[in-house]
N, C-alpha and C positions, 0 to 999 in steps of 0.2 A: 355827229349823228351816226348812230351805228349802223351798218348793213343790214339788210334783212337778203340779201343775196347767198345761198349756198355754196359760193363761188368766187373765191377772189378776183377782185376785178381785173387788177393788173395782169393775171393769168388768162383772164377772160380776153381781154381785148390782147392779150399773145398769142392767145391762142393754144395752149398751155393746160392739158388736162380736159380739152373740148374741142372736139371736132370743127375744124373752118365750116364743115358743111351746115352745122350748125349756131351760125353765128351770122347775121348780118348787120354790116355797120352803114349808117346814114349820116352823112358828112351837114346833113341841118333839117329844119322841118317848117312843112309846108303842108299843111292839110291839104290844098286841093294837086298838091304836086306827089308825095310821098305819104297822105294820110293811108287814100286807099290801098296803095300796095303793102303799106306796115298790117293795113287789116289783116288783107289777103293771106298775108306771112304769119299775120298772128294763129290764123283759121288752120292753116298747112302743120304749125308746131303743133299747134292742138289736137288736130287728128292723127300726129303721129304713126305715120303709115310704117315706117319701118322700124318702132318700137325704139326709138334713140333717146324717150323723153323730150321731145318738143326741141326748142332753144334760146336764143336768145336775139332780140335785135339792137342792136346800141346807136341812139341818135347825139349828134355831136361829134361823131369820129369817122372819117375818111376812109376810104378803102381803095387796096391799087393793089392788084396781083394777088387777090384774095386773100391781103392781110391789111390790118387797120396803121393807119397812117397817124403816127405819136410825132410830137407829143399831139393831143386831142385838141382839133378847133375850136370844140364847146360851144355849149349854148346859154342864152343869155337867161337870167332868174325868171323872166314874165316867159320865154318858149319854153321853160320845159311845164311850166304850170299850165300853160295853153296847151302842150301835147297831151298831159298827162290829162285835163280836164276831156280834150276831145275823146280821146284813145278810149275813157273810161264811156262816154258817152253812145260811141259806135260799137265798141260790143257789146254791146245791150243789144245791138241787130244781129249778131250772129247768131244761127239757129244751132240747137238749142244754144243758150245764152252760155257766154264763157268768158270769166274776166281773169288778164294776164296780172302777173306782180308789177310793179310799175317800180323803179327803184333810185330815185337821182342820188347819182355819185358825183363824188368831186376826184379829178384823176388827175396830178400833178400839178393842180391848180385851177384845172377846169372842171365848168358845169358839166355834166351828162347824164342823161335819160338812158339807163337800162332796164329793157321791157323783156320778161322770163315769162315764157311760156309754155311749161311743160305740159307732160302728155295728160290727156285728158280721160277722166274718167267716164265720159259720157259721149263717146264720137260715138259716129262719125257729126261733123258739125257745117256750116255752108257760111257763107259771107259773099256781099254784095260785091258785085263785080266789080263797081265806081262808086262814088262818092255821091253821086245823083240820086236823088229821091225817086223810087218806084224801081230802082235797078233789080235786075233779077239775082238769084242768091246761086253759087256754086260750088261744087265742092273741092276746096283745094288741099293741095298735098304737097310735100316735100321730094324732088326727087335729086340728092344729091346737094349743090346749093342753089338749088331752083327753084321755086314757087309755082309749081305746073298745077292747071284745069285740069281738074281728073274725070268732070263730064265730057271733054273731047276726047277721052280715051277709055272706051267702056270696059275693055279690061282692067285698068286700074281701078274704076268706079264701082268693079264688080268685086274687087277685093281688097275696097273699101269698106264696102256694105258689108261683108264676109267681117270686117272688124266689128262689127255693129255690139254695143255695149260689154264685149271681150277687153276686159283689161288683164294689160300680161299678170302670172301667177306675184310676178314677186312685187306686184302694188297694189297686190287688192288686201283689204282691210283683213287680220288677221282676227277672228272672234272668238277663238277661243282663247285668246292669249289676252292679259290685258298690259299697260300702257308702263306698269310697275316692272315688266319683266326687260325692258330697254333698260341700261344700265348709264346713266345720265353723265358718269365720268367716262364711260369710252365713247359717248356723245362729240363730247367737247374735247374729248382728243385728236377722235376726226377732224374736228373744224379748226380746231389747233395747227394740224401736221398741213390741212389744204392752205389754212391762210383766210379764212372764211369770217367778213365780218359779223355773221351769228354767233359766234362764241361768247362775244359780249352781250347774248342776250340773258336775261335775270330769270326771267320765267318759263320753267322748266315747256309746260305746256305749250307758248306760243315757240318755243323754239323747236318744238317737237314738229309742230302744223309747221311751222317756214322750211322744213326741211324736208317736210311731206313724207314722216315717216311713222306720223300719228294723226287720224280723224274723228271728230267730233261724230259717237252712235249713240242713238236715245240719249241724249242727257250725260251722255261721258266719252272718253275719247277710247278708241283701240286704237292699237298698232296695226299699222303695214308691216307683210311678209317681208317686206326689204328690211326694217328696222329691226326685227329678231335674228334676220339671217346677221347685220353687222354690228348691233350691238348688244347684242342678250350676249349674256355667259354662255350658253349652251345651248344653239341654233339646232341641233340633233336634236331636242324636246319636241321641239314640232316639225320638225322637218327631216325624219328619216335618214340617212344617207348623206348629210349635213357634214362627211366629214371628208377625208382624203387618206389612202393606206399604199404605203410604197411597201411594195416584198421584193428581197434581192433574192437569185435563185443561181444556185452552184453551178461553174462551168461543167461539170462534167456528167456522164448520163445518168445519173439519179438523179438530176432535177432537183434536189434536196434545197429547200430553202435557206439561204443563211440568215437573213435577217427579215426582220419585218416591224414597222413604226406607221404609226397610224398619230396624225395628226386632226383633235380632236377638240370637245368642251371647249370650244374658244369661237370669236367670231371669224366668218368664212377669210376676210383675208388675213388676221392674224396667223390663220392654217397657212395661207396660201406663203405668204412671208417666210413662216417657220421649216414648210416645206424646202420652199423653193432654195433657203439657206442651205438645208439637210442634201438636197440632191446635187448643187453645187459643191459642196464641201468634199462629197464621193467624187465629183469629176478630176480635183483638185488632188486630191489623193494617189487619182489614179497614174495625172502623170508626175507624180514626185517618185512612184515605183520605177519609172524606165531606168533602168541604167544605161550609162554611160553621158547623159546629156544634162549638159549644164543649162540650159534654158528651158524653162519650162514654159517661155511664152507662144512657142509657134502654133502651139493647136493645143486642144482641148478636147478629153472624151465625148462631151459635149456641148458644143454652142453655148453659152449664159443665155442669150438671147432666145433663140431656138427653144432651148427649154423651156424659157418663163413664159415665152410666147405659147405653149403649147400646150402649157399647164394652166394659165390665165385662161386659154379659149375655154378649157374643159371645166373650170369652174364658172367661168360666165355663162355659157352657152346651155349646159346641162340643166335639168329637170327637176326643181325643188317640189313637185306636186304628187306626192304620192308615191314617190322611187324612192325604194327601200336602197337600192346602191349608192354605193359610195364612188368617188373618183377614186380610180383605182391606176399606182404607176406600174411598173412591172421591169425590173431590172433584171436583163439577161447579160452572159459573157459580151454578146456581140451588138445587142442593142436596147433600147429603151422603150415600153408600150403606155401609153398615156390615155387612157378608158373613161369617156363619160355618158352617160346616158340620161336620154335616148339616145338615136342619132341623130342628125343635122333636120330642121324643120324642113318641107316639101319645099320643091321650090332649089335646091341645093343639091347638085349632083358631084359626082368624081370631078369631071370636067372643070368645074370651078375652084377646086381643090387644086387640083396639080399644075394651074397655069394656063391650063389651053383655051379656057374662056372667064371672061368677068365675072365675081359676081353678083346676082340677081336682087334687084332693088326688094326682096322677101323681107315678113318682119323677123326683128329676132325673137327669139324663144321670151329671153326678159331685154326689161329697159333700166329696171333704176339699178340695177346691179352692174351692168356694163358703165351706166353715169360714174357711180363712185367710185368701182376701179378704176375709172380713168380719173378720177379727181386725184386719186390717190397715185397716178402716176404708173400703177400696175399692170391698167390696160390702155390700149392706143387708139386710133381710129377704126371704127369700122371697116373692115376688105383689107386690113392692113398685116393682120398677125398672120395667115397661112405665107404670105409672101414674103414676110419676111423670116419665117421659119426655112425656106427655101434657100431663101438669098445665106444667111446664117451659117447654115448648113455649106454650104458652097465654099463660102468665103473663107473656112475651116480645113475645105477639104476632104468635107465629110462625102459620102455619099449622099443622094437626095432623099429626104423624108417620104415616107407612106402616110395613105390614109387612107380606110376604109371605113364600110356598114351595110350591114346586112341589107336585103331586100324588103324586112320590116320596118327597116333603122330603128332598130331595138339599141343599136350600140352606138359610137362611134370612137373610132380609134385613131390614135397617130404614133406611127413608130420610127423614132430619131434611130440610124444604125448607129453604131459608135463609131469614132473614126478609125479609119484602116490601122493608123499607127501603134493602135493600144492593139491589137491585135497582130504585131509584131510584137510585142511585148518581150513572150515567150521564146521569140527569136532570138532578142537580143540578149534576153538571160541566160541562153543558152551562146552566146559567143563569148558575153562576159567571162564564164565559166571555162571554155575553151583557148581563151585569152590565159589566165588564171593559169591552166596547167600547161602553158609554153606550147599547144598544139596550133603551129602557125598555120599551117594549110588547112586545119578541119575549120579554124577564123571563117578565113576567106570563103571557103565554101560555103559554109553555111551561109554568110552573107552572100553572098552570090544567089544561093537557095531563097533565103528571104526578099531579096528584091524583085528578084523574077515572078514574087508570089504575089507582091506589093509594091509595084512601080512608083505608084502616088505615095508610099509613105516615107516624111522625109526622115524618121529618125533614121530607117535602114541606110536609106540616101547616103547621110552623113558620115554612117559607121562604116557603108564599104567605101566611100569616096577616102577617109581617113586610112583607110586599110590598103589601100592601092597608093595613096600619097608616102605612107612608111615605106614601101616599097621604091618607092623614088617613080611610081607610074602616076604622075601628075596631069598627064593627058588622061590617062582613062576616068580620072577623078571629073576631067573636065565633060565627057561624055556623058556618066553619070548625070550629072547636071542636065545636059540637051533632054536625058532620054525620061528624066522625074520633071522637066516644066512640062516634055511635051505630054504627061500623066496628067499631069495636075498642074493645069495654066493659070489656076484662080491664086495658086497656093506659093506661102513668101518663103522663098531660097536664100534669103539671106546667108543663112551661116552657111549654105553648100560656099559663096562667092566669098565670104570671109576665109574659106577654108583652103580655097583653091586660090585665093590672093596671096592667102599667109606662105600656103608651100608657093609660089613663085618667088616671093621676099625672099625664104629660104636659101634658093637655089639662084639668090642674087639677079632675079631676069624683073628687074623692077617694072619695066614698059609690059611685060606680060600680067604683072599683078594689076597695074594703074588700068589695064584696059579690063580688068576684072571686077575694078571696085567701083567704076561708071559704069558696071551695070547692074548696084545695087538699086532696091525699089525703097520706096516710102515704106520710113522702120515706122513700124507699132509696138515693137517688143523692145524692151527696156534692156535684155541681154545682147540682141542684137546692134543694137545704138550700141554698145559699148564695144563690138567686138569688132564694130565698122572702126568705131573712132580708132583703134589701136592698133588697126590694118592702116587705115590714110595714113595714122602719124608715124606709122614705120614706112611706108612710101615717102614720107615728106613732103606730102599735100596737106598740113596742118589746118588752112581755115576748112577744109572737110574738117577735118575730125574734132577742131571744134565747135563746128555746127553738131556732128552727129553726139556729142558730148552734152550738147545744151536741151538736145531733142529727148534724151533720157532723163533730163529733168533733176527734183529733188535724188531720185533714187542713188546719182552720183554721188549725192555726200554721203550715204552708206558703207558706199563699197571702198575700201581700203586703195585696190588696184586703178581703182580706174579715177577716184580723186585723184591720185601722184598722177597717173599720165596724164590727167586734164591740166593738170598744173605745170606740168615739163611742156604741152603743147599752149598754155597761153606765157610761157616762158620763153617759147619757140619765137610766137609769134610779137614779143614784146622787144624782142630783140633785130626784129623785120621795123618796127616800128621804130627803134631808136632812131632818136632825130640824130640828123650830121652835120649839119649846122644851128647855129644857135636860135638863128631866125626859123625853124622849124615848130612847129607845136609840140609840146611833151604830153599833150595831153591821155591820147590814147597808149603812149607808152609807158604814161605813170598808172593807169586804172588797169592795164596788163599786168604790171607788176604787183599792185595792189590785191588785187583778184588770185594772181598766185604764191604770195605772201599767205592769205589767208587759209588757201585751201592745204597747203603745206602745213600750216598751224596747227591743221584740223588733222591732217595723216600722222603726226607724230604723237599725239593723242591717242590714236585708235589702235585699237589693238590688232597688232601685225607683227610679223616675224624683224627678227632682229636686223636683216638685210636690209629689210623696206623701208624700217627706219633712219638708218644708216644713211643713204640715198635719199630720204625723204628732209634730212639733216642738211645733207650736203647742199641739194637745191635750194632749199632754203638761205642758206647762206649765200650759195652765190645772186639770187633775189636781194636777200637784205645789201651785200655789199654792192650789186646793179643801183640799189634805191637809196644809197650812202646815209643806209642808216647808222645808228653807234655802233663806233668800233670793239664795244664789248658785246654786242649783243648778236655781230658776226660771227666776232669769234667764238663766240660760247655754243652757235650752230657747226663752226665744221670740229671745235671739243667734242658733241654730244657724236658726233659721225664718223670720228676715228675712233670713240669711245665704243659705238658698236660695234664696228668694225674694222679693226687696230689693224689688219691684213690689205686691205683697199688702200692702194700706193695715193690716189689720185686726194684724196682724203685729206693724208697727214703734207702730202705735196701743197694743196689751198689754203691749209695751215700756216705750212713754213715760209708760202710767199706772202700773204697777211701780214706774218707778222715782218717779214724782211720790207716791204714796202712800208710798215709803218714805223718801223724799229727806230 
């Protein structure tokens, strides 16, 4: 049996694309134990107080820590037919009457009752307190994942009533549009990409209505303002402003525009998608310009995160009713302006923007548009995007985001700085260049200049830490360090501690570097995993470095460099492992060898300079003759490694004992 759910289940009961607040699970059912509070809860989704689209209640599945307890208990074939028959029974008593989708699924084998309740087009609505005949009727409401009486609290009853037959803009029936202007293949794309058992439904019409994205008027159905906004061709026909337009504008004081792309004629999150690719793509660019660094992963112009979260609010949040604006981004040298309008519903002050208070249980502006973005993984929980724009922002190193809006909130605005580092940029191009014409001291100065400007930013960090280390001032490199955490505490120093490891290895003070590389943090960056690992394994703490080897993942069999040293450090370690007695296990020292067998295999392959294969040769061979494999297939590894390089004594020396021990 098909779904007629919007929502995949397995996602549902994960939790996965919808909100916990919106979601409760009942581990079995009892009409006089669990009926009436299922009502109560059905009455709260319905009323929809803070415009989230209702939710869901799922009987048959446990709950502990506000997540459902898999696999699912399930219910027997006669409970969910006795629930579904009651359930249907007692809202008939809800004023005005309102009946939920009622959906049995089967979830890894078991029965279960899921009851979707979305928001209603006719609240505010009331429901009996109990189960008892004559009970008084109340009005209930959602607050969070609560089922709260909004008659003991008259200010919420008061803006309750304040909902009284306001359905948000982007679910009420669109009339001048008809049902033919939904585009039936990016329908079923949708439901495709969520995972959605409606895809399988045949008839265009009822899958329209199960998605609540088309209703039955006079005699035929229109569209909801939601369904134009996501699947017409061209959501601008009826909706003004329907679009998103990024202008990039010249650092210098003409203000001159360089670019400008307007993402358009498509549905809102196709835009949103195409955007969010386009603004990325610019951050990404941006620092492949820095010279001099080889890692492009320690920071970012801007946050991924940050951005999409910033760009997601202003398309969700913003005003399809009659606003001619468009979401509008605004790329400056120093930072990024993210504009949608209006500004934030009443209810929504500064205060709850920048962290210094909660925010307010308000509705939102729309509901089915924030549902789908979040179906679609786009958007998150509710209260969750400003904070994590913040956090984002931080974690980068960035400075902390703004946000404002007028005293009309005619607008509202959010502006990401860019990170301090791209703005050394021009510092650092200017030492490159300095570098370049052999002027050693005007180096240093200007780095000197640039840090004092820019404590937090690591790339300068780097370049004068390296500049004082040429120097043979290894100490000062190490102050640099003290004086950029204590800039930027949130931000990873990895490569400063690679760097000031490597010059201690250098200058042969091994217990100075070893006490440098315990104090490297949890890598995230793929260049720094690699530039740990090849610090430990010249300390000669090899299971580091081939932990920090494993931690960079796939990317290592890319890189020419850092497969041969993965393969000399589990050659290192194969050889810690070689058994000394017979009675030992080979086990771990045959699948060491194995493991660097292979990855050798893979470096003489790859396209590298003549030395590395040479070496890449060599090890090789002495692997195969460790693992007694044939004696021609030794030898024809340290052939190919004199063969590169006929100069490397140690080479044609492997050779000649080879062949004198086998001769």
């Amino acid at each position: 049996m098909s779904s007629i759910l919007p929502i995949n289940v397995d996602d549902l009961l994960r939790l996965q694309g919808v909100e916990s607040a919106r979601v409760e699970f009942k581990a079995s059912w009892d009409e006089k134990t669990t009926g009436s509070q299922i009502i109560r809860t059905i009455c709260a989704f319905a009323n929809d107080f803070q415009n989230l689209n209702g939710g869901y209640i799922v009987l048959g599945v446990a709950e502990q820590d506000g997540a459902a307890v898999l696999p699912a208990k399930g219910l027997s074939e006669k409970e969910i037919e006795d629930a579904q028959k009651w359930i249907r029974g007692r809202c008939n008593v809800i004023d005005p009457v309102y009946q939920p989708v009622l959906s049995p699924e089967i979830h890894e084998g078991q029965r279960i009752l899921v009851i979707w309740a979305p928001g209603s087009q006719a609240r505010p609505h009331q429901a009996p307190e109990s189960v008892e005949k004559g009970a008084s009727r109340k009005f209930y409401i959602r607050l969070g994942s609560e089922t709260v009486d909004a008659d003991r609290q008259p200010e919420l009853k008061t803006q309750l009533m304040q909902l009284t037959a306001r359905v948000p803009f982007d679910d009420r029936r669109a009339l001048q549009a008809s049902v033919l202007d939904i585009r039936e293949t990016k329908v079923r794309e949708f439901l495709n990409d969520i995972g959605s058992g409606l895809v399988d439904e045949a008839d265009t019409k009822t899958l329209y209505r199960a998605l609540r994205i088309a209703d039955p008027v006079n005699g035929h159905d229109a569209p909801r303002n939601v369904g134009l906004l996501f699947f017409s061709q061209n959501p601008e026909q009826w909706f003004p402003g329907a679009r998103i337009e990024v202008v990039q504008f010249a650092g210098d004081s003409s203000g001159n525009t360089l670019e400008e792309k307007v993402f358009s004629k498509r549905p809102v999150q196709e835009q949103l998608r195409e955007c969010l690719a386009y603004l990325e793509g610019l951050s990404v660019r941006m620092i492949q310009k820095l010279p001099g660094r080889t890692q492009a992963g320690h920071w970012v112009s801007y946050p991924s995160l940050a951005l999409r979260e910033a760009l997601v609010n202003a398309v969700y949040h913003r005003s399809y009713e009659g606003v001619q604006e468009p979401v509008k981004v605004y790329l400056y040298p120093d930072r990024m302006e993210i504009i949608s309008y209006p500004g934030p519903v009443p209810g929504v002050e500064i205060k709850h923007l920048d962290g210094s208070a909660p925010l307010p249980p308000v509705p939102a502006r729309n509901r089915r548009i924030g549902e789908l973005l979040k179906e679609l993984r786009l958007a998150e929980g509710r209260g969750t995007g400003i904070p994590k724009v913040r956090r984002t922002m931080e974690q980068n190193g960035s400075p902390p985001p703004r946000f404002d809006f007028d005293e009309a909130r005619s607008y509202f605005r959010v502006t990401l700085p860019v990170h301090p580092e791209y703005q050394a940029i021009l510092a650092l191009q200017d030492v490159a260049h300095l570098r370049a014409v052999g002027d050693v001291q005007g180096t240093l100065q200007r780095l000197q200049e640039a840090y004092k400007a820019n404590p937090a930013t690591l790339g300068v960090a780097v370049e004068l830490a390296k500049e004082l280390v040429s120097k043979g001032d290894v100490h000062g490199a190490e102050n640099i360090h003290q004086q950029f955490k204590a800039s930027a505490p949130a931000a990873n120093s990895a490569s400063l501690i690679t760097l000031i490891a490597s010059a201690w290895l250098d200058a042969g003070k091994q217990k100075e570097a070893v006490s440098w590389l315990n104090k490297l943090p949890l890598l995230d960056a793929i260049g720094d995993a690699f530039e740990a690992a090849i610090q430990e394994k010249r300390a000669g703490r090899f299971e580091k470095a081939h932990r920090y080897f494993q931690l960079a993942g796939d990317a290592v069999l890319q890189d020419v460099k850092a497969l041969h040293e993965f393969a000399q450090v589990k050659m290192k370690l194969a050889d810690k492992a070689r058994p000394r007695h017979r009675s030992e296990s080979r086990v771990a020292y045959t699948k060491l060898l194995d493991e660097a067998r292979e990855m050798l295999q893979r470096v003489v392959q790859m396209n590298a300079p003549r030395a590395r294969h040479a070496w890449a040769w060599y090890d090789l061979g002495r692997v195969l003759r460790w693992s007694k494999a044939a004696l021609p297939e030794v030898r024809r590894a340290f052939e190919k490694a004199v063969e590169n390089d006929p100069h490397e004594d140690r080479f044609s020396r492997a050779l000649k004992e080879l062949d004198d021990r086998n001769g």
